[in-house]
C-alpha positions in Angstrom: 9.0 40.2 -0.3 6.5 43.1 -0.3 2.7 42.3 0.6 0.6 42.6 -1.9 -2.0 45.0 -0.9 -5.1 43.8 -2.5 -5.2 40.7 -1.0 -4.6 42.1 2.1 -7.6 44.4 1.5 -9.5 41.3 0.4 -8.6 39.4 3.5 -12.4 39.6 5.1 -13.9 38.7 1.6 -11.7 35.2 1.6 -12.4 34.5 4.9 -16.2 34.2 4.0 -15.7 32.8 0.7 -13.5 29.7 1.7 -12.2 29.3 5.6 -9.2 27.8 4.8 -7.5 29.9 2.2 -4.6 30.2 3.8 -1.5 33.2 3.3 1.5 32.5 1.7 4.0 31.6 3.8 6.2 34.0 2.4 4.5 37.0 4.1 7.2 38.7 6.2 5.7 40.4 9.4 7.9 43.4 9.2 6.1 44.5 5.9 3.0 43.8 7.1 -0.2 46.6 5.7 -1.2 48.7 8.4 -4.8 46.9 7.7 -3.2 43.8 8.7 -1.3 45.5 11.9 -4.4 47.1 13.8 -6.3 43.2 12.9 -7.3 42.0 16.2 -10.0 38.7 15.7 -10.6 36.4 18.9 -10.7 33.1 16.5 -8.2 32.1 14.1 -7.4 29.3 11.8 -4.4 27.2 10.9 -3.2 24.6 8.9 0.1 22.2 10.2 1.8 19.8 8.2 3.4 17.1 9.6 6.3 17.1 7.4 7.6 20.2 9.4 5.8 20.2 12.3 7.6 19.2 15.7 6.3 15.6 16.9 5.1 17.5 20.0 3.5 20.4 18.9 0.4 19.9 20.0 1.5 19.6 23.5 3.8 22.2 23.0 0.7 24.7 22.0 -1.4 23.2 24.6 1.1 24.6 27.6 0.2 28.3 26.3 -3.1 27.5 28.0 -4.6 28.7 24.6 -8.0 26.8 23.4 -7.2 24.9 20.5 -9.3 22.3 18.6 -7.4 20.4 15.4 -8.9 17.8 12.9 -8.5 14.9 12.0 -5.5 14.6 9.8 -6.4 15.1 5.9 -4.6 12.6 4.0 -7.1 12.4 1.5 -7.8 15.9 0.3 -7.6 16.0 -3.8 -6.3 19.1 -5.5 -8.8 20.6 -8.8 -6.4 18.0 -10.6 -7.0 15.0 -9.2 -3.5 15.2 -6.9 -3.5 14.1 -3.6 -3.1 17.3 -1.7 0.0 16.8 1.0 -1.7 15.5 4.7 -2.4 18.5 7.1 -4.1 19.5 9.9 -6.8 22.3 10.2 -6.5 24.0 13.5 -8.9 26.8 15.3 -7.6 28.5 18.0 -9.9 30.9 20.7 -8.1 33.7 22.5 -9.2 34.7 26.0 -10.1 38.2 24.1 -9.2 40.1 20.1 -5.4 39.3 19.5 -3.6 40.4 16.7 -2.5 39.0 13.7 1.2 39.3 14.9 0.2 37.6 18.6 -1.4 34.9 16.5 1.1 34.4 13.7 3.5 33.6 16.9 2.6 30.5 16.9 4.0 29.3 14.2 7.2 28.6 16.1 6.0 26.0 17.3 3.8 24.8 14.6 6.0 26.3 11.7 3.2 26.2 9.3 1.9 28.9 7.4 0.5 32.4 8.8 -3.5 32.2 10.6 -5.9 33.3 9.3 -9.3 34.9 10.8 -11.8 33.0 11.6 -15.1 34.3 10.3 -17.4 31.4 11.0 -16.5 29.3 13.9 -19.7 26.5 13.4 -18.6 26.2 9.9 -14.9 25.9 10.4 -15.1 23.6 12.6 -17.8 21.1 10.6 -14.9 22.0 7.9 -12.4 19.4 10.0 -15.0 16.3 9.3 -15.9 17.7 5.5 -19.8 17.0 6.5 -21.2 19.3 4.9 -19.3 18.5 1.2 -20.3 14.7 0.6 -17.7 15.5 -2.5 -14.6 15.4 -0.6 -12.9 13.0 1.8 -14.6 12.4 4.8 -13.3 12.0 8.2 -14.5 10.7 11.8 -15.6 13.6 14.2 -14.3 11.1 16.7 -10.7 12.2 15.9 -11.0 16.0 16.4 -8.8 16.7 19.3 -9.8 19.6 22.0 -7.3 20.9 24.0 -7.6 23.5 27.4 -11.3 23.5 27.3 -12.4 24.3 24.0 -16.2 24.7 23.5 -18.1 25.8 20.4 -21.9 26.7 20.7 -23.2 23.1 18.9 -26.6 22.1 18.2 -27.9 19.0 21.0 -27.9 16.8 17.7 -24.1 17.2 16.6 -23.2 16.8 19.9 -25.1 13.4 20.5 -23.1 12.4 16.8 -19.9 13.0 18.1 -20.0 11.2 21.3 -22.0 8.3 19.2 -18.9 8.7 17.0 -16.5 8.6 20.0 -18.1 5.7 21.6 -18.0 3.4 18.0 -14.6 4.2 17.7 -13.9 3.2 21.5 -16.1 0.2 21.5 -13.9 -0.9 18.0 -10.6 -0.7 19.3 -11.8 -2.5 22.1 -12.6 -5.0 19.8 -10.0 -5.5 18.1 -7.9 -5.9 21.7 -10.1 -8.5 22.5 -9.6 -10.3 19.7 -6.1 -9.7 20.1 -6.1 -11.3 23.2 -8.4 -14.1 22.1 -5.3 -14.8 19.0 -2.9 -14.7 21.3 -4.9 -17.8 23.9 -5.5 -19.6 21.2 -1.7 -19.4 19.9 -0.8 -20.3 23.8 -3.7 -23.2 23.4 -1.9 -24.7 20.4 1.9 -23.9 21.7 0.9 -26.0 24.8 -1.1 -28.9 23.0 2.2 -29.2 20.9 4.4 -29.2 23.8 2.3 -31.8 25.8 2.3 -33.6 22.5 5.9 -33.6 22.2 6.6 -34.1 25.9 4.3 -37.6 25.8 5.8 -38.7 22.3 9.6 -38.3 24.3 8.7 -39.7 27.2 7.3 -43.1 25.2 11.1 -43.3 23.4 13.1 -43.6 26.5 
């Protein structure tokens, strides 16, 4: 399937129009534009599905020693139509220094998603994985972006304050609901034993 050269000469102008307007996952490397070839970008995006993606991909990914930050997963993205869009993953990755296209399409082997694309804005891709700044689509907790091998983006003092609020909620909930866990489970050990002591006293009485 030949690229179609146009897009590939549009490639800079999609990046800034919309992040993640990914390639088709058609595009064959071999017949890649030279345009495309001599691309070499530091930051790149992806998107993973989880109907195709290994179980452990990200800790497959994470032994490259590449930094790597992925969303929360988007289960409840909308197409124009009103269609739920199939659950993905957005996923930024940062080189150690300019790699090309080809160096960071090879990770789709172990992601077998579709191909990267640049990433133009790094702040704004990365605000992207929560949907904060469109209140009109789903939204989702900044406290389940994932960061792998030391990622870092330059964030202002106040989002980083709202992610670690976000974290801590989160962490402080599921503590929660173990401790009422626990709490259920005495009281169902409570009753058991009031109902065994019960028994025990109405048997003993009988013989």
């Amino acid at each position: 399937m030949p690229v179609n050269d146009d897009k590939v000469k549009l490639y800079g102008e999609l990046a800034k129009i919309d992040p993640f307007e990914f390639w088709d996952t058609n595009l064959i490397p071999e017949n890649l534009s030279p345009e495309l070839k001599k691309l070499k970008k530091r930051h790149w995006l992806y998107i993973i599905y989880p109907e195709s993606a290994p179980e452990d991909w990200k800790e497959q990914l994470a032994l490259t020693g590449v930094q790597f930050a992925v969303s929360p997963l988007h289960d409840r993205d909308l197409l124009v139509n009103g269609d739920l869009k199939k659950a993905h993953w957005h996923m930024i990755v940062i080189f150690d220094g300019p790699s090309t296209f080809l160096t960071a399409a090879s990770f789709r082997e172990i992601t077998h998603g579709p191909y990267p694309k640049v990433c133009e804005n790094l702040r704004g891709s990365f605000e992207y994985f929560t949907h904060k700044n469109d209140p009109d689509k789903a939204q989702y907790p900044s406290s389940d972006i994932e960061l792998f091998n030391g990622f870092e983006i330059d964030l202002s003092a106040k989002d980083v304050q709202r992610i670690k609020k976000e974290a801590q909620e989160h962490e402080n909930l599921k503590r929660m609901e173990f401790v009422n866990g626990m709490n259920r489970v005495q009281d169902c050990n409570k009753t058991l034993k009031e109902v065994y002591d019960e028994f025990m006293e109405i048997g003993s009485t009988e013989f």
